[in-house]
PDB file of N, CA, C and O in Angstrom:
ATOM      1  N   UNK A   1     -36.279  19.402  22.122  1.00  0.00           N
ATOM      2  CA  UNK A   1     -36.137  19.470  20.683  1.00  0.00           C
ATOM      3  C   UNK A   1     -36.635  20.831  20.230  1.00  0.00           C
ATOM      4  O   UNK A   1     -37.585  21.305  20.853  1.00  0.00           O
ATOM      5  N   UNK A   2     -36.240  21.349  19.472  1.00  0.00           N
ATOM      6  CA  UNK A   2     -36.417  22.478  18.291  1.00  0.00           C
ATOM      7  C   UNK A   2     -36.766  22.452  17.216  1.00  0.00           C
ATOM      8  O   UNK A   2     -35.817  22.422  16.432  1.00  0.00           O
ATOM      9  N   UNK A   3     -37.813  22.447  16.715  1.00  0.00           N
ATOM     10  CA  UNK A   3     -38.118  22.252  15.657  1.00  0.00           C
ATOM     11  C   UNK A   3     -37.864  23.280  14.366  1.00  0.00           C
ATOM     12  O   UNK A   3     -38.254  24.446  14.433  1.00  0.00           O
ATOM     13  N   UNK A   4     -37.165  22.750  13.160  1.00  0.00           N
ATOM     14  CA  UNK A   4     -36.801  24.608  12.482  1.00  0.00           C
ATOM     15  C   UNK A   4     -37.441  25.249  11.785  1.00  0.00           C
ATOM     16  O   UNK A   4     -36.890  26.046  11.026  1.00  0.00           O
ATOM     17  N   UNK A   5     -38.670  25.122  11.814  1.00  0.00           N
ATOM     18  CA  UNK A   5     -40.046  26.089  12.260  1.00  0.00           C
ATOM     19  C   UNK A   5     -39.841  27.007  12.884  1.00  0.00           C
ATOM     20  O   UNK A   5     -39.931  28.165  12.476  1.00  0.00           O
ATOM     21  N   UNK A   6     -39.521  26.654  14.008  1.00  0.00           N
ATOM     22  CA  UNK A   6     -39.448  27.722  15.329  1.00  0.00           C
ATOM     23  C   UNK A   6     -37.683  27.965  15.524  1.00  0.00           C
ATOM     24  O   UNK A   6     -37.254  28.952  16.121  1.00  0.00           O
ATOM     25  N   UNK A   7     -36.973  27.144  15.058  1.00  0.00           N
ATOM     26  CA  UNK A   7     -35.753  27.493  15.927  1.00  0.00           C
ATOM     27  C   UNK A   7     -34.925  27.801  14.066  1.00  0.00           C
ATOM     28  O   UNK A   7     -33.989  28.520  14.418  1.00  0.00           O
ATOM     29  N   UNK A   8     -34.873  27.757  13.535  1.00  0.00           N
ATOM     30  CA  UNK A   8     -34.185  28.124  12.297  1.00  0.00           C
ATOM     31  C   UNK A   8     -33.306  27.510  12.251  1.00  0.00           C
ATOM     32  O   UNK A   8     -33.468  26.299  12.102  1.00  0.00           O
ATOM     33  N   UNK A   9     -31.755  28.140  12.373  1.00  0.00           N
ATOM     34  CA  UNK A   9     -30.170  27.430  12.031  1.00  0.00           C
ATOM     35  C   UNK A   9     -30.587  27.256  13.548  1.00  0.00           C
ATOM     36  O   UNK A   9     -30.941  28.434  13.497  1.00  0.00           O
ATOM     37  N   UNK A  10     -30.813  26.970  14.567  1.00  0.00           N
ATOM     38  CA  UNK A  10     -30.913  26.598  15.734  1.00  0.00           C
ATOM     39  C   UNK A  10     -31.608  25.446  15.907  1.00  0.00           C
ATOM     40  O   UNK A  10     -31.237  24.682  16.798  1.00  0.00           O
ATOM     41  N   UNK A  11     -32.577  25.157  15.207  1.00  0.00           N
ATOM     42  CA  UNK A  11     -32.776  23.711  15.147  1.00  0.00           C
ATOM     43  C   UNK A  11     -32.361  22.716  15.400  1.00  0.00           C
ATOM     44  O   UNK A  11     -31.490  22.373  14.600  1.00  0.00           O
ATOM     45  N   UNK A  12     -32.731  21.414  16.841  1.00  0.00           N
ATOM     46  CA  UNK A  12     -31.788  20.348  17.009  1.00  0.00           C
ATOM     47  C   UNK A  12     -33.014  19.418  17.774  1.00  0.00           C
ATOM     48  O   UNK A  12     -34.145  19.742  18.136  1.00  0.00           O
ATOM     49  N   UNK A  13     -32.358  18.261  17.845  1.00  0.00           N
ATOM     50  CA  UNK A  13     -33.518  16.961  18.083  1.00  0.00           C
ATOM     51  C   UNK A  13     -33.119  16.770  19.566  1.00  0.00           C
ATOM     52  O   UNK A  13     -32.087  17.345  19.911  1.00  0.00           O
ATOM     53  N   UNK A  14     -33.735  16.101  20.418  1.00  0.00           N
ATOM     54  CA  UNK A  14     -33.405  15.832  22.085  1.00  0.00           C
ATOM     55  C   UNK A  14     -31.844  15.507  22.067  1.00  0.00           C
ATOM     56  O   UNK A  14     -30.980  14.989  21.360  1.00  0.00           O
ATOM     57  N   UNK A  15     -32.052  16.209  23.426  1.00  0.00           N
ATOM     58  CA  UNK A  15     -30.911  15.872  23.995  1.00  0.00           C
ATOM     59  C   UNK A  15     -31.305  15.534  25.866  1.00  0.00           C
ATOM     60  O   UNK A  15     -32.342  15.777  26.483  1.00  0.00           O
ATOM     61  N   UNK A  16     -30.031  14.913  26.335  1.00  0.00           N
ATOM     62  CA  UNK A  16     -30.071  14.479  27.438  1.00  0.00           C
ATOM     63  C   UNK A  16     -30.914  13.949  27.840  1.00  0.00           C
ATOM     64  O   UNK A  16     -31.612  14.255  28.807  1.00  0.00           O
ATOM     65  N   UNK A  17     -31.006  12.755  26.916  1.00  0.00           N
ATOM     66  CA  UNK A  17     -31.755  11.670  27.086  1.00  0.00           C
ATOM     67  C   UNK A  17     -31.197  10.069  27.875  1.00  0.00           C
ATOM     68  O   UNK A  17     -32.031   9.185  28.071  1.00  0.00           O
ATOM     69  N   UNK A  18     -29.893   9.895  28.221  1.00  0.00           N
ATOM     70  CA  UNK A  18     -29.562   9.124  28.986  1.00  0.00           C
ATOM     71  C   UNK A  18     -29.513  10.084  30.361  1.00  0.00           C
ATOM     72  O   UNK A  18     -29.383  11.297  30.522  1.00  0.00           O
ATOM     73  N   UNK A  19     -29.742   8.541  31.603  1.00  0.00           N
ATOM     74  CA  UNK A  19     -29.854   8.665  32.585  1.00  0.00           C
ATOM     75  C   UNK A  19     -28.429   9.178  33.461  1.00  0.00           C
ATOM     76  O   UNK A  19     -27.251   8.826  33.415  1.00  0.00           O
ATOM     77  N   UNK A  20     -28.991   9.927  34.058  1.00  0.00           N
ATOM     78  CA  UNK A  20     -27.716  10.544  35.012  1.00  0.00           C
ATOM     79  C   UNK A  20     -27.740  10.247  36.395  1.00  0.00           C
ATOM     80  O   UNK A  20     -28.616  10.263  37.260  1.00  0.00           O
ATOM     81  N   UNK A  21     -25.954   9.836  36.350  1.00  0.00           N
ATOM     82  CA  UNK A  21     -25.784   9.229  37.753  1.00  0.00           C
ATOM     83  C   UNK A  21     -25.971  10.232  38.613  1.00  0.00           C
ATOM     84  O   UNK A  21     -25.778  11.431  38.413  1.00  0.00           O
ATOM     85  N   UNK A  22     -26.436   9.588  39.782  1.00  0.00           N
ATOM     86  CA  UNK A  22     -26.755  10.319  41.182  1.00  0.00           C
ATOM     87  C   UNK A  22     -25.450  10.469  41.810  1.00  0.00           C
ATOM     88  O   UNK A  22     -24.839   9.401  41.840  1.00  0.00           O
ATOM     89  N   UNK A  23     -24.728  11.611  42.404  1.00  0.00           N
ATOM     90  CA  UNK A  23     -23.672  12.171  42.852  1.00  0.00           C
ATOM     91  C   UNK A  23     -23.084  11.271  44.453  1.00  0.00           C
ATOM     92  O   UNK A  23     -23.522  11.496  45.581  1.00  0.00           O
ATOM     93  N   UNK A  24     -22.325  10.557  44.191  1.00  0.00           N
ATOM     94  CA  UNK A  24     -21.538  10.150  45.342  1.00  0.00           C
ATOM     95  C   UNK A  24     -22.150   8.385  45.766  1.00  0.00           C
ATOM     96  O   UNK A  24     -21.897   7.587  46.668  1.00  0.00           O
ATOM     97  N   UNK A  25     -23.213   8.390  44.334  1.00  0.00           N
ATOM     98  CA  UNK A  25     -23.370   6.754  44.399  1.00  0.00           C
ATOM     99  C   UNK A  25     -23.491   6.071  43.241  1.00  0.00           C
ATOM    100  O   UNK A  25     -23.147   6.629  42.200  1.00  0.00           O
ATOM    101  N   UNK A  26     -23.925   4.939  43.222  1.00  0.00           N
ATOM    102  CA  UNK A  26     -23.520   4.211  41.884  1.00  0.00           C
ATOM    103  C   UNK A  26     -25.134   4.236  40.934  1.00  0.00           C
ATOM    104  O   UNK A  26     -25.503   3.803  39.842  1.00  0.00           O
ATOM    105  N   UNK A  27     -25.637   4.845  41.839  1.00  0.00           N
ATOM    106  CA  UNK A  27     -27.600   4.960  41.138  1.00  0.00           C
ATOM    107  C   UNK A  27     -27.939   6.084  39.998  1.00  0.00           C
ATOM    108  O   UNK A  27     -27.598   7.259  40.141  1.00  0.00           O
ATOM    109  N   UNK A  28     -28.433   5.748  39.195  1.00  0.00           N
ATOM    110  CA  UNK A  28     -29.161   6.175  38.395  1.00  0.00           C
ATOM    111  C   UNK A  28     -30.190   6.585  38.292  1.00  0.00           C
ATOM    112  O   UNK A  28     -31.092   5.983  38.872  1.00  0.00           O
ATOM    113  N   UNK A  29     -30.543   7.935  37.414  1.00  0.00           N
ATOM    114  CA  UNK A  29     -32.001   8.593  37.549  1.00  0.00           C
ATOM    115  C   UNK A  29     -32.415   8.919  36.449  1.00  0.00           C
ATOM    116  O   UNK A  29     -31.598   9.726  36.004  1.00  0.00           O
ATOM    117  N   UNK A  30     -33.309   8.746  35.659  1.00  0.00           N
ATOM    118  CA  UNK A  30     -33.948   9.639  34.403  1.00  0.00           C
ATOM    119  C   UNK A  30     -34.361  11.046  34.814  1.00  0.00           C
ATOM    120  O   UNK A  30     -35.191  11.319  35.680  1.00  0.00           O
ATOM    121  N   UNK A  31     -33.498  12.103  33.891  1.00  0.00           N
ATOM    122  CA  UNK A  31     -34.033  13.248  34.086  1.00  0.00           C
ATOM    123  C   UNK A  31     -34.112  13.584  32.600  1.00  0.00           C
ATOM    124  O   UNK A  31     -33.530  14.669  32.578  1.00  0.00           O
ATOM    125  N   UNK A  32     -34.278  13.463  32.026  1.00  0.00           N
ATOM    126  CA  UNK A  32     -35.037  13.601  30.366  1.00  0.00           C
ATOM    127  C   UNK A  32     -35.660  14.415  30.297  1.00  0.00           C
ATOM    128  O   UNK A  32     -36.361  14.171  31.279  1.00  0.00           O
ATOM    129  N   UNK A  33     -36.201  15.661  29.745  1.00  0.00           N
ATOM    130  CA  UNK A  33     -36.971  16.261  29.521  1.00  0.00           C
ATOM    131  C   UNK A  33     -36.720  17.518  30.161  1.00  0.00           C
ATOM    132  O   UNK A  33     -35.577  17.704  30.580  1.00  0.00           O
ATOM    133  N   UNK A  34     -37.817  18.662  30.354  1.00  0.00           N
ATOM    134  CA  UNK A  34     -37.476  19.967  30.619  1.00  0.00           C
ATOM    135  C   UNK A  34     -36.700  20.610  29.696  1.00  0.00           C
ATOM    136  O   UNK A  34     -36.486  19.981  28.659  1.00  0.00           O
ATOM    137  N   UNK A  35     -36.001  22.211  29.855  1.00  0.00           N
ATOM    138  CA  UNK A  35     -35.468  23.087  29.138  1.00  0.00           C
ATOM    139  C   UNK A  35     -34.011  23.363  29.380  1.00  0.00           C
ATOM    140  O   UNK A  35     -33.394  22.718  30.227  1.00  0.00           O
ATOM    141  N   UNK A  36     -33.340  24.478  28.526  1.00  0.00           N
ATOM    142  CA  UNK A  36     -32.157  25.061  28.838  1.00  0.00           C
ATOM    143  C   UNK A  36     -32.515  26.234  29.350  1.00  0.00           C
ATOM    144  O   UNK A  36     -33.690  26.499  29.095  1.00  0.00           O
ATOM    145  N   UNK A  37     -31.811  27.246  30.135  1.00  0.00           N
ATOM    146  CA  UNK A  37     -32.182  28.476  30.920  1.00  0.00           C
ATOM    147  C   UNK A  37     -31.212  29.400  30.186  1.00  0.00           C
ATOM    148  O   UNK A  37     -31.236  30.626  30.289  1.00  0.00           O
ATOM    149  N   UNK A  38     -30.272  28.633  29.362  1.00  0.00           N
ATOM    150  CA  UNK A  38     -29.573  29.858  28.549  1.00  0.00           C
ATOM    151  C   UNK A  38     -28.684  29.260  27.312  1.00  0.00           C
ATOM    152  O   UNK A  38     -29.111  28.248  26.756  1.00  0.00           O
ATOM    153  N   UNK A  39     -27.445  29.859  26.856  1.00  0.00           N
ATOM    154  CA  UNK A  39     -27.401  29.559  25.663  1.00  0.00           C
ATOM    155  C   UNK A  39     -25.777  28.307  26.070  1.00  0.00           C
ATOM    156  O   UNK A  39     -24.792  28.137  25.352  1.00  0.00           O
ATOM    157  N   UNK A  40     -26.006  27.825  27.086  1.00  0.00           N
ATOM    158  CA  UNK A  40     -25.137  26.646  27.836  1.00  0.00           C
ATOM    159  C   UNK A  40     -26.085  25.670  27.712  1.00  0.00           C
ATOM    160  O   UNK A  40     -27.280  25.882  27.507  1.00  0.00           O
ATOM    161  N   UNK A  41     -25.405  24.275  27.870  1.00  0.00           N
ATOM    162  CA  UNK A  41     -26.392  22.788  27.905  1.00  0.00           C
ATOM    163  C   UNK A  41     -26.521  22.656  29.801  1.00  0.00           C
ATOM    164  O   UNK A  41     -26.707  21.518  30.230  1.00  0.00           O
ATOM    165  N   UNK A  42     -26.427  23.697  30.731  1.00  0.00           N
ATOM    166  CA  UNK A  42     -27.161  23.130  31.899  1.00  0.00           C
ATOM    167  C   UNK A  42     -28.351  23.435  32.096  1.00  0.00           C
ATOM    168  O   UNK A  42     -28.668  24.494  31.555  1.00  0.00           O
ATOM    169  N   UNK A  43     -29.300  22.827  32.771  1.00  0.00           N
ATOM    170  CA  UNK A  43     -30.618  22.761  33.794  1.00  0.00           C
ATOM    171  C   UNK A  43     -30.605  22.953  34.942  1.00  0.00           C
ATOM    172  O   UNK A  43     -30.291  22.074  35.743  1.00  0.00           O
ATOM    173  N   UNK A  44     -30.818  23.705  35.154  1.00  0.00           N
ATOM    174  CA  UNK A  44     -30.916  23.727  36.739  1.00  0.00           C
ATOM    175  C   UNK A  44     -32.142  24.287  37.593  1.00  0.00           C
ATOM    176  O   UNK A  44     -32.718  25.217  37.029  1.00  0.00           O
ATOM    177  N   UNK A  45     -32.567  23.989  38.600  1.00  0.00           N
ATOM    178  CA  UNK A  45     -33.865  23.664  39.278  1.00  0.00           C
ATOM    179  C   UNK A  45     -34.492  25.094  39.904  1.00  0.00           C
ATOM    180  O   UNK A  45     -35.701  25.087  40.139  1.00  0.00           O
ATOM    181  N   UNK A  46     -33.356  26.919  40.322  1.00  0.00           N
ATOM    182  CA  UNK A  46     -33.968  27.504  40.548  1.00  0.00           C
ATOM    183  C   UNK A  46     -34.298  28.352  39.020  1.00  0.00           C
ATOM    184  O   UNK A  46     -35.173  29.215  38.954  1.00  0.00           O
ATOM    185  N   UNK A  47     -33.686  28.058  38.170  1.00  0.00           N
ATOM    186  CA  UNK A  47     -34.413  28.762  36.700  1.00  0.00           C
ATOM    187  C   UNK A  47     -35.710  28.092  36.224  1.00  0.00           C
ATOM    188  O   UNK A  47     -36.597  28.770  35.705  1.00  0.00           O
ATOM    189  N   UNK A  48     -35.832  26.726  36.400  1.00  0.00           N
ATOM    190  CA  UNK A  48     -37.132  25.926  36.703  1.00  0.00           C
ATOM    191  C   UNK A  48     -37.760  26.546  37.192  1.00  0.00           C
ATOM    192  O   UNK A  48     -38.354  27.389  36.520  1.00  0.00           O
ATOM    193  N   UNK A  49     -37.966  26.484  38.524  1.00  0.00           N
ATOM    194  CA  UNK A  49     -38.913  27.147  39.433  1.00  0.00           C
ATOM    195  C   UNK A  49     -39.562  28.632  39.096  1.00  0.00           C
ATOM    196  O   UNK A  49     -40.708  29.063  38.963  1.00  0.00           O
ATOM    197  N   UNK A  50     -38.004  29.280  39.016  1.00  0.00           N
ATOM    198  CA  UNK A  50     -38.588  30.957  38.735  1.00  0.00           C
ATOM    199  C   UNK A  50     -39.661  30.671  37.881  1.00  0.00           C
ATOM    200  O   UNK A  50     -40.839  30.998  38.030  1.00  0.00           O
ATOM    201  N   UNK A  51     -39.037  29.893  36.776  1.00  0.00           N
ATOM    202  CA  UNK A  51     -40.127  30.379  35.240  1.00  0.00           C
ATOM    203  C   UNK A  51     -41.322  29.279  35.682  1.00  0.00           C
ATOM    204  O   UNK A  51     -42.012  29.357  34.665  1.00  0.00           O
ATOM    205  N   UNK A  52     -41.697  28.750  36.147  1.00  0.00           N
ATOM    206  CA  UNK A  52     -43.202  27.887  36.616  1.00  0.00           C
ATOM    207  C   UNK A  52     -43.489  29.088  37.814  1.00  0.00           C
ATOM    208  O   UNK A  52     -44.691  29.296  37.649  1.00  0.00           O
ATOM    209  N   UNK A  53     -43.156  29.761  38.646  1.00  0.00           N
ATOM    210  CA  UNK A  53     -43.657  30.948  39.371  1.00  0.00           C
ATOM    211  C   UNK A  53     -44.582  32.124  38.556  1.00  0.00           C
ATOM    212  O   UNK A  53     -45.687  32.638  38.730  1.00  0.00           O
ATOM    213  N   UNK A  54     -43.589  32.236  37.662  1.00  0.00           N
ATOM    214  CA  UNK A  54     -44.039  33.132  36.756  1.00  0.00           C
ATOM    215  C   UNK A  54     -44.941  32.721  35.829  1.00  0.00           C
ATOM    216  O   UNK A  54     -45.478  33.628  35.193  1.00  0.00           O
ATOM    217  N   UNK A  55     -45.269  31.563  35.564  1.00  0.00           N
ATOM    218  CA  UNK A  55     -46.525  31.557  34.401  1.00  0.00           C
ATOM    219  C   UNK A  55     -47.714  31.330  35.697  1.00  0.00           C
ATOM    220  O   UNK A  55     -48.863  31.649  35.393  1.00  0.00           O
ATOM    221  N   UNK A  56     -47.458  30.733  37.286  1.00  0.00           N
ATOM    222  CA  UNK A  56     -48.430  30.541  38.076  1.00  0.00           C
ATOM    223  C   UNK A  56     -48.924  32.250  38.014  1.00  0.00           C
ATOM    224  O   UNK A  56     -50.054  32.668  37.763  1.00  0.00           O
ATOM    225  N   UNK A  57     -47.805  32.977  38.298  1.00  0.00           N
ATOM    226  CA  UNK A  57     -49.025  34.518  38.853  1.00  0.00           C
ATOM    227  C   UNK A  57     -49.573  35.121  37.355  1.00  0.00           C
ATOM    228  O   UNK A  57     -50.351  36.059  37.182  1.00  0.00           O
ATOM    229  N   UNK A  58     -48.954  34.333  36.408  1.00  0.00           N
ATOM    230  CA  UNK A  58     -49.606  35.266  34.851  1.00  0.00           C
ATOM    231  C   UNK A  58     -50.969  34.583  35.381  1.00  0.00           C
ATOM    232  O   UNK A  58     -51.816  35.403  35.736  1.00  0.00           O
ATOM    233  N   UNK A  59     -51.287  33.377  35.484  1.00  0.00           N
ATOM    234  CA  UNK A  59     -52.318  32.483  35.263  1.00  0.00           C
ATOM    235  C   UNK A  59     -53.431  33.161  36.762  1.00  0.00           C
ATOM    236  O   UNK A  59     -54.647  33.346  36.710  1.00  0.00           O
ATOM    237  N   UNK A  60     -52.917  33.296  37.435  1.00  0.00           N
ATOM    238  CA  UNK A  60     -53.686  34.574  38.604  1.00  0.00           C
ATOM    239  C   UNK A  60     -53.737  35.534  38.193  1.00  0.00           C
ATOM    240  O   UNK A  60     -54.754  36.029  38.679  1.00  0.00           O
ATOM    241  N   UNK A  61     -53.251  36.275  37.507  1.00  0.00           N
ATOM    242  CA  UNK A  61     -53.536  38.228  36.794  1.00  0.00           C
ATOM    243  C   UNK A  61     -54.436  37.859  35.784  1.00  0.00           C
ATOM    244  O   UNK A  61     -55.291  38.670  35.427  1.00  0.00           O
ATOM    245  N   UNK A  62     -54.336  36.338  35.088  1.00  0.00           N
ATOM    246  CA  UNK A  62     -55.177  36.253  34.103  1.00  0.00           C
ATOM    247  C   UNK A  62     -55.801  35.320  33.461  1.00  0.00           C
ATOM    248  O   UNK A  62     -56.027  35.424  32.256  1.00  0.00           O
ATOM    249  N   UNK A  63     -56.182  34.238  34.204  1.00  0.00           N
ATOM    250  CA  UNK A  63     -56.656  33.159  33.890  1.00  0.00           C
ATOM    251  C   UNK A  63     -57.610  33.150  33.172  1.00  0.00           C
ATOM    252  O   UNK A  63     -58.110  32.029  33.262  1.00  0.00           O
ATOM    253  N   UNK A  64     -58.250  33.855  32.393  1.00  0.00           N
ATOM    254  CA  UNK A  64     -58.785  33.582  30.918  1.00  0.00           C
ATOM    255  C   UNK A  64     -58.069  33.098  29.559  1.00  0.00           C
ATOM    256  O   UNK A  64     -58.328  32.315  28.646  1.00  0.00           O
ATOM    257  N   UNK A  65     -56.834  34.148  29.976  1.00  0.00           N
ATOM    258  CA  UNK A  65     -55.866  33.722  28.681  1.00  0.00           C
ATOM    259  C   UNK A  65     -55.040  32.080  28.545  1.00  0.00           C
ATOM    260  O   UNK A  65     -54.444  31.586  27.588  1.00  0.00           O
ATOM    261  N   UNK A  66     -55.227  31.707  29.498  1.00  0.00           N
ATOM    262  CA  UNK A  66     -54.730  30.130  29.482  1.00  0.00           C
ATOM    263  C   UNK A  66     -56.597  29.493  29.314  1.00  0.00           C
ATOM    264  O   UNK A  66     -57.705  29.580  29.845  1.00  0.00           O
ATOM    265  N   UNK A  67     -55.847  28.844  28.158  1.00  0.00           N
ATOM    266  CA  UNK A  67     -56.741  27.227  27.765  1.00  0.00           C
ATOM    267  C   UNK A  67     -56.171  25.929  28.107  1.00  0.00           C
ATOM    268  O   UNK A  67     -54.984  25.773  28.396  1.00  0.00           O
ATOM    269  N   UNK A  68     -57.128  24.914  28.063  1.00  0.00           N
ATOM    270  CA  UNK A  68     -56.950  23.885  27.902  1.00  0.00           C
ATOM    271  C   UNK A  68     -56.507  23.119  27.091  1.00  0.00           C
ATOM    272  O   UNK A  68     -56.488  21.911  27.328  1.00  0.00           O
TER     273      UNK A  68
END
């Protein structure tokens, strides 16, 4: 969600909140939550990663500036 505070005419409430089928069977998975990596509706797991890499070594160059 976006709140339009922060997101202006961009502002919008959750999305991809139903469960998505698992590929080549009849099962289901909640994947709810997390971000977009660009100005498309996919997710995908190495733009995940990069950006959790990258706040891990900010948080090593500078772990004062992160609170609790």
């Amino acid at each position: 969600r976006i709140t339009e505070e922060l997101g202006g005419k961009f502002a919008h409430g959750d999305c991809h909140q139903a469960k998505a089928r698992i590929y080549g069977t009849e099962d289901y998975m909640d994947v709810s939550g997390g971000w977009h990596d660009a100005g498309d509706y996919g997710r995908y797991v190495v733009a995940t990663s990069k950006a959790v890499a990258d706040l891990m070594i900010a948080y090593q160059a500078n772990p004062d500036a992160f609170t609790d």
